[in-house]
Each structure stands twice: as C-alpha cells, then as structure tokens.
N, C-alpha and C positions, 0 to 999 in steps of 0.2 A: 504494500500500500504506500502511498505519497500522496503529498499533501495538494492542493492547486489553495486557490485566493478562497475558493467558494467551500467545496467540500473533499474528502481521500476519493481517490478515484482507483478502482482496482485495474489489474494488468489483465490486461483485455483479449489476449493469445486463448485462453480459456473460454472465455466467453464467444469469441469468435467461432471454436469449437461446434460450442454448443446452437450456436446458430447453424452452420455447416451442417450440424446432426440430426437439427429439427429437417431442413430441407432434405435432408435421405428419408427422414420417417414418413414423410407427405409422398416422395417418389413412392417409395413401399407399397402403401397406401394406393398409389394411380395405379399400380401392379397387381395387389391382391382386391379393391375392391372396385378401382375403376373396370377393370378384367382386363389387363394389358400380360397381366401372365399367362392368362388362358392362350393368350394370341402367341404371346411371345416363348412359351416353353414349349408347343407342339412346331415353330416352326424350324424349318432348316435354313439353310444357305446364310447369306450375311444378315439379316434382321435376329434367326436366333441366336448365332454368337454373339451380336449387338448388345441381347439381352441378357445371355447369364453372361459376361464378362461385367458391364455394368451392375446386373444385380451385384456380382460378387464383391464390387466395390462399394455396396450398401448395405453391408450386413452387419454393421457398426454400434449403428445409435443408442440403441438402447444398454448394450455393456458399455458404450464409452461414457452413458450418465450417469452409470452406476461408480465405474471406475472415478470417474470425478467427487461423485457422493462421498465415496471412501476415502480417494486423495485428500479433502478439506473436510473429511470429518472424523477421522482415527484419531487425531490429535483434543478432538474439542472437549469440550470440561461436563459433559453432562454424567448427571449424577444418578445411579440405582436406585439413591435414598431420596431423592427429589422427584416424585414421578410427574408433577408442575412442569418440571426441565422438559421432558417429553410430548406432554399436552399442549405446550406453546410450541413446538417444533410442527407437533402434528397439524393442530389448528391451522398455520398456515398452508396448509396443502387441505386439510379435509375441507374446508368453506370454502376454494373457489371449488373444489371438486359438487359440493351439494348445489352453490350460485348454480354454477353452467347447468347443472344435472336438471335444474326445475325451470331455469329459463329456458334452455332450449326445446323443453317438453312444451311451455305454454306460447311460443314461437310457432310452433310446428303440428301438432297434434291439434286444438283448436280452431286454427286454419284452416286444416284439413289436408296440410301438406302431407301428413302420412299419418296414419291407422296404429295402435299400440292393443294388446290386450290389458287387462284387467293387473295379473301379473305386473308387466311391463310398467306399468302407470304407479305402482307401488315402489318397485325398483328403483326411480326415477329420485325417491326421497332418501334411499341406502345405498348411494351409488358404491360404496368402499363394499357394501356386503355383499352387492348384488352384481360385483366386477362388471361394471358399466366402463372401468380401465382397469384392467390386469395390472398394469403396470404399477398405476401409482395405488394401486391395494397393497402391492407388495412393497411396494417404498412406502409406505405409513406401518408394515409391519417392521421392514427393515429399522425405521425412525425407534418403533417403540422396545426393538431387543438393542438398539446402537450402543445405550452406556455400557452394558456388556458387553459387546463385541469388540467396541473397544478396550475395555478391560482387559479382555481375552489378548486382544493385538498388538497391546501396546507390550504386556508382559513377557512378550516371545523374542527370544534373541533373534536373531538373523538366521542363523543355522534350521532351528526350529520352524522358523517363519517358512522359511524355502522346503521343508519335510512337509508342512500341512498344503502347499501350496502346491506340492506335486503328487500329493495325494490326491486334493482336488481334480487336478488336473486329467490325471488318470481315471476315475470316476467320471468325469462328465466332460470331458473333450479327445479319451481315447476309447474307455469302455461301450460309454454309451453309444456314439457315432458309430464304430466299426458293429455291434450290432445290429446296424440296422440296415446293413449293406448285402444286398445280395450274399447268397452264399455263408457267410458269414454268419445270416440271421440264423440257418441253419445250427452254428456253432454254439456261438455265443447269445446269452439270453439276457434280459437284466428286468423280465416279469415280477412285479410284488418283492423287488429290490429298491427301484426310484424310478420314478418316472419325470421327466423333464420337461417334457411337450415343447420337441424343439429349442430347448435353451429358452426356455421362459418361465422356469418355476424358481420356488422359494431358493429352491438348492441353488442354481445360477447367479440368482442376485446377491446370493450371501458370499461365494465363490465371488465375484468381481468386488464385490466393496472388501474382500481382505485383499485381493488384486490392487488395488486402488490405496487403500491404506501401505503396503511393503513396496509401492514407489514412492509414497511421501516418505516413509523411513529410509528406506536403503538407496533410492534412486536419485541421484544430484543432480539439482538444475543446473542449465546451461545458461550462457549469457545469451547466445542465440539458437536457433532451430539449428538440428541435426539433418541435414537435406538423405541423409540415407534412412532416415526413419521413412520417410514419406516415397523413396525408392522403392524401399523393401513392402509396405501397401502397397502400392500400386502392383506392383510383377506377382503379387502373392494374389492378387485379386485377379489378375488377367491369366494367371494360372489356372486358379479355380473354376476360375469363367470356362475356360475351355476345356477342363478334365470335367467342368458336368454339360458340357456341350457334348463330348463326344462318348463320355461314359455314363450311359443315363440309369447305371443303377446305383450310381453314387452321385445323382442331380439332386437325391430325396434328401440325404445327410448334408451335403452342401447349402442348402438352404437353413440348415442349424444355426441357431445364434451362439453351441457351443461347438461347433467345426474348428478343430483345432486349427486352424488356417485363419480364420475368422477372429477369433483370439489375439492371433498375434497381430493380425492387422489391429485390431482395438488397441494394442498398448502403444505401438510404434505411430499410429494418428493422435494418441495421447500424448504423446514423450514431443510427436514434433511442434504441437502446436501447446503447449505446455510451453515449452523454450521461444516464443515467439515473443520478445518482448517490446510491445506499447500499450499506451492507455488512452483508452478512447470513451469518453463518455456517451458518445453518439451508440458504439457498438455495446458498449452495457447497458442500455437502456432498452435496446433489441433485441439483445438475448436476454433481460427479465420477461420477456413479454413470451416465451418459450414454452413455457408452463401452459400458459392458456392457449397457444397455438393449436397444443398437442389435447388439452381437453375440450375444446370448440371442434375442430374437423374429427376428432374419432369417437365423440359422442353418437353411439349406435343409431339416434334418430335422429337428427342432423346429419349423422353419415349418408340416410336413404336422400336426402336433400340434395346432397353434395352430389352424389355419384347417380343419383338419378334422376334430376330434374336438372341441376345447372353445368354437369358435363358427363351429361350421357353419351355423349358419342365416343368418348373412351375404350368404348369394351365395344366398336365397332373397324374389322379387318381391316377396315377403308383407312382408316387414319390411318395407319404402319405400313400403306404402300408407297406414303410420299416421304420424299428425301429430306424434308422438315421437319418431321414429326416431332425427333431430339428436342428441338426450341419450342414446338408446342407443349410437348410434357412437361418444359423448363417452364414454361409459363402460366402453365398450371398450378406449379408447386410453388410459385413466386407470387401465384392472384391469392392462392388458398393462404399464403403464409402471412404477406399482407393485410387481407380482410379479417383473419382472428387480430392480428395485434393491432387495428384499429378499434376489432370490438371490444379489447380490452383493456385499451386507451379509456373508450368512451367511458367502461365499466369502473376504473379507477376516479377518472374526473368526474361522476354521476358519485361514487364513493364520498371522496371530496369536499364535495359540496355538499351531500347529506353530515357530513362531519362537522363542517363549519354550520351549516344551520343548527346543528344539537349541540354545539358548544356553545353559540350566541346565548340559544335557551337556557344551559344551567348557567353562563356568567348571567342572566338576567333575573333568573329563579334564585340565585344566592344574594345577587342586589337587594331584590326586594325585600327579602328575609334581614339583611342588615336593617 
C-alpha cells in the first residue's frame, strides 16, 4: 500500500487479474450457456481447434480467486474465539448475494420475462442454501472455517506445507482426473471416496486457498512480472487445447478445473501478474465491481434473460461460420461485463443516498431530543 494526497491506493497487478478472470468466466458462460460448446466441441477443422485451444486458456478463474482469497488471507488476524470476526467477513458477500437474489427475481418473473416454480421463488430468498452460486456458497463456507485454516497454515513449516500440498495434489489433480479417462476408468475408481464435480467442490477450494496461502509464505515477490510465467500458460494451454482436440477421451478430464495442466496455469497467471507493479485507482474500482459482475449474469433467472432473449443467437451455427465471430464473443463478454458494473454503480449510489437520508434523520431525531 502507499499513500497518494486523497486516500492508500492498492497495487493494482492483482486487481487487474481479477478483472482478466471475470472476462474468462463471462467467455465460459457464452460457451456452456450461450451453447457455443455444443457448436464448438462437435466441430472439426480450424473452428474446433479454435475452441479447445482457447477454452484451455480459460480454465483459470475460479482457482485463480480462490488462490488470491488465500494469498491475502492466511496471514489475516481473525479469531476462533470471535465468531463477530467471521459474521462481518460473511455479511459482506451474503447481502449483495440475497440484494441480487430478490431483485433480479422481481425484475424478471413479474414481467413475465421468465416463469419460476413454487420451489424456485423460495430459493430466491436462501440463495447461499439453495446454491443459486456454487461458488460463493463455498466461499462463505471457506470464510467461516478461514480462522482455522489459517491456524492450520500458518503453523506448518515449509517442509510440511509442501507434504500436504502434494498430497492434495495427488488426490484431486492426479487420482481423480486419470480416473476418468478412458481405459483407465476401467482401473482406477474413486466411487464413495470424493467426488469433485469437475474441480468445483469443497475439497478444491480448500486445496487452492492452502495453494494461495504457501505462495504468500514461501513464494517472493518480484519487482517486476516474470515474462516466463505467462510463456509457460500460454504453451500449457495450447497444449491442452490440442491433446483434447485430437484425443477426445481425454477432452472430458481436460475440461477439469482440477486438470493438472490447468493448475499450473493458475499459479504461473498468478505469480505473473502478482509481480506487475502499478496502482491504478481507475482499475481498483473495476475490479470491486467483480463481485457483482459474477452474481448479476449467473443468477439462474437472469441467466434465461441473458442467453435467451438478449443474445440468443449464440447457440446459433451461423454465427461461427464468419471470420468475426472472435470480436463478436469479445463483445459480448465486454457488453455483459459493462452492464453489471453499471448496475452496480447505480446499486451503490441508490445505497448512498438511502444512507445519507437515515443519517440526516437520526442527527435530527437526536437534535430534537436535546
């Protein structure tokens, strides 16, 4: 941190990051729900190398936020015996999670823009129970075991750190994946063992936040980016890309968020832009707005919104026969990404100003009392 005239401004290599990650998770997104994968994983010639080489260089985001969670939070002070410490940590994630959950149902459902059942319209007020986000259910679990885990983390020598960490490793970026590979499955089983669902269970996130915490320990910043961090992604990606191009019984594993290949891309887009040193107040105020990006466009009903009324032509063959198309998907994930962090512009300054109205009110309620 350093100081400017006004206020500390943080170092923005991070934050940039995480902007970068948001826009892969939106791509993701044009892929599994726009249906650009249905198009793009059946076809041959240069459009499907196009696509798993590119997918494989999107298989990041969601370990890279985790790995960040861990990075800036193994070290932090929260307490076992204070369980407050954890409620104010959560709080800030569970309320914008329930905001969006009920705005965008009375947005949407009332309209008549889309149909919910009975079920669903409940759901809508327990978004954390009702995994309306996978994700950040498991990051408000991750929030409320963190004093422990940091406990756990901080106490491990190095040696130690690096045994648990290649235990992990062998459990869910070797065992699991070569399970499910042709032939293989035959061999090797991991039924009523763990089950991962693709590198998106509790086990994975708890795996990358000790990932994430043993490079704030052991790993040294640079004064600048390591350009072979971002070498070694790239060729690891265009590898991948094309052993599930050409090997399609290992296309299924490849698609893992715990593909050992996938992994290591996560730590080296970590390491390089981790080392990127400026501070930009413009790009931290972009990447706060990240948060709600990601709970605006993958809200389930809003989602039928998004991909079926305002770019449905997505999941049409026609689009991916023009030689544009790249800048159209680009512009897709730049409109979607846009329009949340304006809605949640508006949401902040609509906040604001109901704050400054309820503060007028009690300095005026305590006046009169004088």
């Amino acid at each position: 941190m350093s100081k400017t005239k006004s206020k500390p401004v943080r170092e923005s290599g991070v934050e940039l990051l995480r902007i970068f990650m948001m826009l892969q998770v939106i791509y993701l997104h044009v892929c599994v729900f726009g249906g650009f994968s249905n198009i793009g994983m059946n076809s041959g010639g240069k459009l499907g190398m196009l696509f798993w080489i590119v997918m494989m260089l999107s298989r990041c985001p969601i370990y890279v936020y985790m790995i960040i969670t861990g990075y800036f939070s193994v070290n932090s002070k929260l307490s076992c015996a204070r369980p407050s410490d954890i409620g104010r940590k959560a709080w800030k994630i569970w309320a914008p999670m329930i905001f969006y959950s009920v705005l965008l149902y009375l947005v949407c459902v009332p309209t008549g823009l889309v149909s919910v059942s009975a079920g669903e319209t409940v759901r809508v007020f327990v978004p954390a129970l009702g995994g309306t986000w996978y994700f950040m259910t498991l990051y408000l679990i991750i929030i409320a075991l963190m004093p422990f885990l940091n406990k756990l983390l901080v106490d491990l020598k190095k040696r130690d750190y690096l045994i648990l960490l290649g235990i992990m490793v062998f459990l869910f970026c070797i065992w699991k994946p070569v399970a499910k590979i042709g032939f293989f499955d035959e061999i090797i089983d991991i039924k009523q063992i763990f089950v991962t669902s693709g590198g998106k269970s509790l086990y994975d996130m708890l795996f990358m936040y000790a990932l994430g915490g043993y490079l704030r320990r052991y790993s040294k910043s640079c004064d600048k980016p390591r350009c072979i961090y971002l070498v070694i992604f790239v060729v690891l990606g265009v590898i991948n890309g094309l052993v599930s191009f050409y090997w399609k019984d290992y296309s299924t594993v490849a698609m893992y968020n715990d593909n050992p290949i996938s992994v290591i891309q996560c730590v080296c887009l970590f390491l390089f832009f981790r080392d990127i040193k400026f501070k930009s107040a413009f790009v931290n105020k972009i990447s706060g707005y990240t948060f709600a990006v990601y709970l605006i466009h993958m809200d389930p009903i809003f989602r039928q919104v998004i991909w079926g009324k305002i770019f449905p032509f997505t999941a049409k063959a026609e689009l991916y026969t023009n030689y544009w198309f790249p800048f159209a998907i680009l512009g897709i994930c730049l409109a979607i990404f846009t329009g949340c962090c304006l809605m949640d512009e508006l949401r902040q300054q609509i906040f604001k100003g109901v704050g400054v109205v309820f503060g007028k009110i009690r300095l005026k309620n305590k006046t009169d009392d004088v």
